[in-house]
N, C-alpha and C positions, 0 to 999 in steps of 0.2 A: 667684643663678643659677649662677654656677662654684661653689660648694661641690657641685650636686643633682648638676652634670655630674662631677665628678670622685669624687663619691661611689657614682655608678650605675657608671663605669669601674674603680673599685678595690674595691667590692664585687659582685660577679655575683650574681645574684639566688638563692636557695637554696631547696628543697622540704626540711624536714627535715633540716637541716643538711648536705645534699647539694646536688650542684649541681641545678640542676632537669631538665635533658636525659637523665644518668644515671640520674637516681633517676625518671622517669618510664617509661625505658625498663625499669631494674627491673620496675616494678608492671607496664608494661602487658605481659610477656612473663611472670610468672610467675603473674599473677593470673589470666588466661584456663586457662592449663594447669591451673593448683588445682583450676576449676570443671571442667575436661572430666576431670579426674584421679578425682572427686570421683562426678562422673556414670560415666565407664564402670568404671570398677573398684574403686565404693566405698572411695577411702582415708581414712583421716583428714584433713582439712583442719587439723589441730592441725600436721602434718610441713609443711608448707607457708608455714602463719604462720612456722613456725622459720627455713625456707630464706629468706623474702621479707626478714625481720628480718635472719639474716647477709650477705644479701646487700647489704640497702640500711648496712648497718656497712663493709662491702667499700668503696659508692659513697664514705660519708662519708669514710673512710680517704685514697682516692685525691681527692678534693675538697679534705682538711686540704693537701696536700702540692701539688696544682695547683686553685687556685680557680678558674680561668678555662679547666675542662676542658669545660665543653657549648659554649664559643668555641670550643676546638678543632676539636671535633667538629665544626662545623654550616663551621668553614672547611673540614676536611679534604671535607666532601660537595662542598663546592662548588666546590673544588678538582681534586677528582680526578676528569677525564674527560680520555678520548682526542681528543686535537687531530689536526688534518690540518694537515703543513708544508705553509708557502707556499714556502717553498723547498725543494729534493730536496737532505737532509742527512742523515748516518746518524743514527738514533736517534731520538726524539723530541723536539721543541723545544716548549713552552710559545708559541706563539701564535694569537694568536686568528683 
């Protein structure tokens, strides 16, 4: 049982040897555009597999060097919103 726990914490889960947050958001923002790319002004959908490919090479790059970048990510959402102080202090203070 502490081996599965320590193994799911020091390996983050991967799509394609990307992390999976990155490399999903990859597909799902460039893959819709291909298609409307594709539909209003005829382009090649060959230019697009190329861009999808360097880009998810980009994810994998930045995933070799932080593997626990779609952690990041999903703290930084959840993280980052405007609080209201309970006390009148200059600036913004982190309480809830």
């Amino acid at each position: 049982m502490r081996d599965i726990i320590l193994k799911a914490v020091a390996n983050p889960p991967k799509l394609f040897w990307g992390p999976v947050l990155p490399t999903a958001i990859n597909a799902g923002l460039q893959i819709p555009f291909m298609f409307m790319s594709v539909g209003i002004w005829q382009l090649n959908p060959l230019i697009f597999i190329i861009t999808i490919v360097l880009g998810h090479l980009v994810v994998v790059a930045l995933g070799a060097k932080d593997p626990h970048l779609s952690g990041m990510i999903q703290a930084f959402g959840s993280t980052n919103i405007v609080t209201t102080n309970l006390y009148k202090v200059k600036g913004r203070k982190f309480e809830p």
